[in-house]
DRENMIZA-824321 format. One record per residue (C-alpha): residue number from 0; x, y, z. Coordinates in Angstrom, 2 decimals. Layout:
% residues N
titi:NUM; X:X; Y:Y; Z:Z
...
//
This chain:
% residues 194
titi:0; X:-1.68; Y:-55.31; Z:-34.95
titi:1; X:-3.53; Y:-55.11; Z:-31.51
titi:2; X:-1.35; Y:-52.33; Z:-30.09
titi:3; X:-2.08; Y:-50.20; Z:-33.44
titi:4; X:-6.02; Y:-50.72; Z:-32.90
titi:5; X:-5.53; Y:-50.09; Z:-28.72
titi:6; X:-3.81; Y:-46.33; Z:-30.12
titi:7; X:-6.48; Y:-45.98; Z:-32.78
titi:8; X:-8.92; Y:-46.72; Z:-29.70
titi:9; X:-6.83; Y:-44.50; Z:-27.20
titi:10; X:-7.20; Y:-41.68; Z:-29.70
titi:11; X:-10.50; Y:-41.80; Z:-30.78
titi:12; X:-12.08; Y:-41.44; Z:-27.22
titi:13; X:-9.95; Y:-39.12; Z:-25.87
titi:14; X:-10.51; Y:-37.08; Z:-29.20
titi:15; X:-14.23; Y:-37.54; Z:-28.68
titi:16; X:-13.78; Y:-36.00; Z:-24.29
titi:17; X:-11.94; Y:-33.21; Z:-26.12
titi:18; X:-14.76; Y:-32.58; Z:-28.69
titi:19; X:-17.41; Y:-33.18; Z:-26.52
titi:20; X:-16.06; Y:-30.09; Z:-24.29
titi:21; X:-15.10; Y:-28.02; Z:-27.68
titi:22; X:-18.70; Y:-28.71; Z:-28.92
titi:23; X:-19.83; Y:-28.04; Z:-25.32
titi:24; X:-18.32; Y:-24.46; Z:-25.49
titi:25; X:-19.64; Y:-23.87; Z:-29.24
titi:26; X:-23.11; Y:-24.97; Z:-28.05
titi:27; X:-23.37; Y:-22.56; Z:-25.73
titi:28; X:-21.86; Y:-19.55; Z:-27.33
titi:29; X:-24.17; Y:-20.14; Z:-30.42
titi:30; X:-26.85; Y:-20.45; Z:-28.25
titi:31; X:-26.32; Y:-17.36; Z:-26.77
titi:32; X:-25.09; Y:-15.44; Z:-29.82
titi:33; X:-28.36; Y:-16.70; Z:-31.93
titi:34; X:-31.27; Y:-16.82; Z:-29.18
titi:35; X:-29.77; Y:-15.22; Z:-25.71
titi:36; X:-30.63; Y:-18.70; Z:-23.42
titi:37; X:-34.26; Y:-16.05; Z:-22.73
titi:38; X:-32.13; Y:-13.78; Z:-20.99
titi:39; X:-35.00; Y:-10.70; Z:-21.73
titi:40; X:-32.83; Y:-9.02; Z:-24.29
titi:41; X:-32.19; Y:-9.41; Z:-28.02
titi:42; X:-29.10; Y:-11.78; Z:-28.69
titi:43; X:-26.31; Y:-10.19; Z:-30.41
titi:44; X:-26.73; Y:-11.77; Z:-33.69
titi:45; X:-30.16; Y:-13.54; Z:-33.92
titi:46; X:-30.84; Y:-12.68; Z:-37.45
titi:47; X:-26.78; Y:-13.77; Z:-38.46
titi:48; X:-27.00; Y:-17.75; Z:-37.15
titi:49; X:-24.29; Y:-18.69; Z:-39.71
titi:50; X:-22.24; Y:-15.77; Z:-38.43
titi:51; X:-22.98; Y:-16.90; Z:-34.92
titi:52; X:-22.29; Y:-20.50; Z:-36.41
titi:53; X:-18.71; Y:-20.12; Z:-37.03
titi:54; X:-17.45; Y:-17.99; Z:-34.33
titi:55; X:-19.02; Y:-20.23; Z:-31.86
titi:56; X:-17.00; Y:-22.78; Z:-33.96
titi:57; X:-13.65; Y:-21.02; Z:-33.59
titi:58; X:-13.63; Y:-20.62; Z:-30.25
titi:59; X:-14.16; Y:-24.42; Z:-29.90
titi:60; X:-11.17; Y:-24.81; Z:-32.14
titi:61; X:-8.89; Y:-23.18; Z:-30.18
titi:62; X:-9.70; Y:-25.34; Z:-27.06
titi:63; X:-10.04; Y:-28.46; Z:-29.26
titi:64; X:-6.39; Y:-27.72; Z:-30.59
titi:65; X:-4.82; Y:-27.23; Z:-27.41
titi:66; X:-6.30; Y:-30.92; Z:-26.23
titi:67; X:-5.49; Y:-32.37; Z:-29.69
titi:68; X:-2.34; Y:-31.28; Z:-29.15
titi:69; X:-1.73; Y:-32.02; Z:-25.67
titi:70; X:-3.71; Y:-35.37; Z:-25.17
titi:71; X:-5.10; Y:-36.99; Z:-28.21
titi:72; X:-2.33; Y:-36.80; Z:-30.13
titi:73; X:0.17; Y:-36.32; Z:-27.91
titi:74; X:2.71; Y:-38.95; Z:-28.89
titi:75; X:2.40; Y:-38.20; Z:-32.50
titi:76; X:5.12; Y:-35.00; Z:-33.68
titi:77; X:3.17; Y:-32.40; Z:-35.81
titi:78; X:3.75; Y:-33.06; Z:-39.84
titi:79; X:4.92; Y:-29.37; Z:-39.65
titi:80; X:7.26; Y:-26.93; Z:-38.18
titi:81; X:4.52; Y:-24.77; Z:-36.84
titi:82; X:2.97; Y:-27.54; Z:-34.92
titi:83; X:-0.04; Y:-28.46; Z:-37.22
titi:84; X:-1.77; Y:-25.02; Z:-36.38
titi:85; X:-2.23; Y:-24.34; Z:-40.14
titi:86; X:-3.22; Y:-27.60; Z:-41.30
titi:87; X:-5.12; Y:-27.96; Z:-38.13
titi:88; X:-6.98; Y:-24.92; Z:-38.74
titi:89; X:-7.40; Y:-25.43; Z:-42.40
titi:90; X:-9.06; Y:-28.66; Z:-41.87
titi:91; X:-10.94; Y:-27.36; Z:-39.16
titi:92; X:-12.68; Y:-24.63; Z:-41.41
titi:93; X:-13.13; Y:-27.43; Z:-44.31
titi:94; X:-15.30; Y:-29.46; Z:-42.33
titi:95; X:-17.26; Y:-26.67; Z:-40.65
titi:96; X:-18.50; Y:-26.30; Z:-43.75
titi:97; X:-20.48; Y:-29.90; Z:-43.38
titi:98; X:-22.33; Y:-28.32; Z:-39.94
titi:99; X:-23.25; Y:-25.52; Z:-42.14
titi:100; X:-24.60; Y:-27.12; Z:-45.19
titi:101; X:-26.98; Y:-28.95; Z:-42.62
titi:102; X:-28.23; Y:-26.01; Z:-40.90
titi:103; X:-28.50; Y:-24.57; Z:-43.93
titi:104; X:-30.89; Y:-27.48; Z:-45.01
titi:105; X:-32.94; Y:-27.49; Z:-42.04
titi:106; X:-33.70; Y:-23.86; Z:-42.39
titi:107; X:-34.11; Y:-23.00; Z:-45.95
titi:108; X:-35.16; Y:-26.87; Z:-47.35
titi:109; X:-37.46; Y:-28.02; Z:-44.27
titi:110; X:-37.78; Y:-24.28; Z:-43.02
titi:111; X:-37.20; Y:-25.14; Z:-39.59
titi:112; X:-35.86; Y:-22.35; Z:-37.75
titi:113; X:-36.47; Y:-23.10; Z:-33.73
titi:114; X:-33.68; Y:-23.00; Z:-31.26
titi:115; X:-34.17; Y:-27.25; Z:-31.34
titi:116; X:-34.52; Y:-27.74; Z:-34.88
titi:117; X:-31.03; Y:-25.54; Z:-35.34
titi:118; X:-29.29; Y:-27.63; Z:-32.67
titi:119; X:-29.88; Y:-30.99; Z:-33.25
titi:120; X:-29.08; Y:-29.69; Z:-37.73
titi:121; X:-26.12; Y:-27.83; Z:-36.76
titi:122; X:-24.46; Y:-29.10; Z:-33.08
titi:123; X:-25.76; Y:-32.88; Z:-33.37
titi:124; X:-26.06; Y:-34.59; Z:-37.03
titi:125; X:-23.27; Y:-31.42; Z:-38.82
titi:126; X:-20.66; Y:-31.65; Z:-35.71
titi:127; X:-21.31; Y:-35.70; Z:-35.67
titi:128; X:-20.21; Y:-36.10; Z:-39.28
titi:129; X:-17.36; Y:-33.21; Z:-39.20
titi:130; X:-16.09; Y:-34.94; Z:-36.04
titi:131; X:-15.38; Y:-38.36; Z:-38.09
titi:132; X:-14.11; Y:-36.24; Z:-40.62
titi:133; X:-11.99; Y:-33.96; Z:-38.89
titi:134; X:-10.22; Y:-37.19; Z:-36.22
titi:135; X:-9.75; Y:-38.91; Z:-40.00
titi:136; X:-7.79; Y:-35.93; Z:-41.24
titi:137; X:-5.73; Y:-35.15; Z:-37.83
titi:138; X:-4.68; Y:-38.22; Z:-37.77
titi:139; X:-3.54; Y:-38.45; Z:-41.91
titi:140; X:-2.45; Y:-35.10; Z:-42.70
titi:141; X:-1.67; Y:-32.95; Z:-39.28
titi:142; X:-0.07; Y:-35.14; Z:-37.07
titi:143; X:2.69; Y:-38.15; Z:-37.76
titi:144; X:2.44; Y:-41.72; Z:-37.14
titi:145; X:4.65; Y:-42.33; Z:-33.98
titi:146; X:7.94; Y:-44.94; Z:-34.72
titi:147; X:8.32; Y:-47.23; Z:-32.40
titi:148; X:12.51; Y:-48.68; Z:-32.70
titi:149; X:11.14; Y:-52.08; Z:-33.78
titi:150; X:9.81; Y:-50.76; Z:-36.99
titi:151; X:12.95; Y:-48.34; Z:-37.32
titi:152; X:14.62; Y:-52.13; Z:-38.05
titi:153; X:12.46; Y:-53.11; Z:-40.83
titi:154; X:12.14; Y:-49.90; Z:-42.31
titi:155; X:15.49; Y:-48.05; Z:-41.35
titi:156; X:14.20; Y:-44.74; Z:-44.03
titi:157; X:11.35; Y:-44.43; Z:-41.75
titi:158; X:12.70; Y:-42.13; Z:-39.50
titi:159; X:14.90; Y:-39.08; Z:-41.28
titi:160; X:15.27; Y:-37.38; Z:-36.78
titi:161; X:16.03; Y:-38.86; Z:-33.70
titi:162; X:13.04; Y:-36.80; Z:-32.33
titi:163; X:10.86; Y:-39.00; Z:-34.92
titi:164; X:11.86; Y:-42.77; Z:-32.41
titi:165; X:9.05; Y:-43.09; Z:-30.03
titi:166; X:10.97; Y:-45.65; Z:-27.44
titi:167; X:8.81; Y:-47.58; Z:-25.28
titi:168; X:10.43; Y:-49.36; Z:-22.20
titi:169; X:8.10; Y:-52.18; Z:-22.47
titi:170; X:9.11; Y:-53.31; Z:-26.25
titi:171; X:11.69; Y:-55.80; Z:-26.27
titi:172; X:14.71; Y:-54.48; Z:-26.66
titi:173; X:16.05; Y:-54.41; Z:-30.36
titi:174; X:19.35; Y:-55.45; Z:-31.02
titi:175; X:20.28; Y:-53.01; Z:-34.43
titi:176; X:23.61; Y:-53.94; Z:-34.19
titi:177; X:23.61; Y:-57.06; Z:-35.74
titi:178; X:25.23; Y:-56.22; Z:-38.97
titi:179; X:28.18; Y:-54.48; Z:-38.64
titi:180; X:28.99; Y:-51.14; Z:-40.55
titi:181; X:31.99; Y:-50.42; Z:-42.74
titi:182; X:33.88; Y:-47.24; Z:-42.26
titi:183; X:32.70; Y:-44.39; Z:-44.59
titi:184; X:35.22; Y:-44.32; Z:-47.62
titi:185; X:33.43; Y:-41.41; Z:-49.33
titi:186; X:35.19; Y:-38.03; Z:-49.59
titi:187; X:34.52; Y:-34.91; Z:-48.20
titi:188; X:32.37; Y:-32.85; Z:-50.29
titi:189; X:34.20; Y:-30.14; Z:-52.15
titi:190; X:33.37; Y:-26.70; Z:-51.16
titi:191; X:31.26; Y:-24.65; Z:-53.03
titi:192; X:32.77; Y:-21.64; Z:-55.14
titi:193; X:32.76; Y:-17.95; Z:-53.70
//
């Protein structure tokens, strides 16, 4: 039970680095998209901020699913042959939606509209809360719990690839072959019919 909290642990702050730089790069971008850091010239799309909003937000995706992918999760397989990307990406435009909904509050509800008041709605209590959500889905529905051999022995269905056994040097070695197998009396199976 400890070494499944240490991974949780492991995970969760190396998938809070990697959003802290995602976020860092969606800051910024939305910054400069919606108010143009007082550059002396109109930002691009002041008078769009949810347009602003999600680009800013997709371009953080993109470098928070190459760390996911690489770091956080990187000793769990992908649920999916095209490496999570789609569920990744699906969840990842699910939760922007929570972001959204509070910037949308702070503007149109408490009409708050300054560069601070849109930060701290959209980049610090909406990215907060779609950050628990989105680490809670990754680690459900994009990428797979690791097996480790000793629980390939109590659950032998567990594991349907080799790929699937995460082998750790340090486990103690487990001896499977304890109970010796038969020789397979089943038949070939016929061939199917041109």
């Amino acid at each position: 039970m400890a070494g499944r909290w240490q991974r949780v642990w492991t995970e969760a702050y190396r998938f809070l680095a990697v959003g802290g730089l995602a976020t860092l790069v969606a800051v910024l971008l939305f910054n400069f998209l919606v108010h143009g850091f007082h550059t002396g010239w109109d930002a691009p799309l002041s008078g769009q901020p949810y347009l602003a909003f999600v680009i800013a937000n997709l371009v953080g995706m993109a470098v928070s699913y190459r760390g996911s992918r690489t770091w956080v999760f990187k000793d769990r397989p992908p649920r999916t042959a095209d490496g999570g990307r789609l569920m990744f990406v699906a969840i990842n435009l699910v939760t922007m939606l929570i972001p959204i909904a509070i910037l949308w509050i702070s503007r149109h509800v408490l009409d708050l509209d300054d560069p601070y008041s849109d930060n701290i709605a959209a980049n610090v209590i909406g990215l907060f809360l779609g950050m628990v959500a989105r680490f809670y889905l990754f680690r459900r529905l994009v990428f797979r719990r690791p097996v480790h051999l000793a629980d390939l022995k109590q659950h032998p269905m567990q594991v349907f690839e080799l790929a699937d056994l995460d082998i750790d040097p340090l486990d103690d070695p487990v001896d499977l072959s304890e109970e010796p197998t038969a020789p397979s009396t089943s038949d070939r199976a016929p061939r199917p019919a041109p």
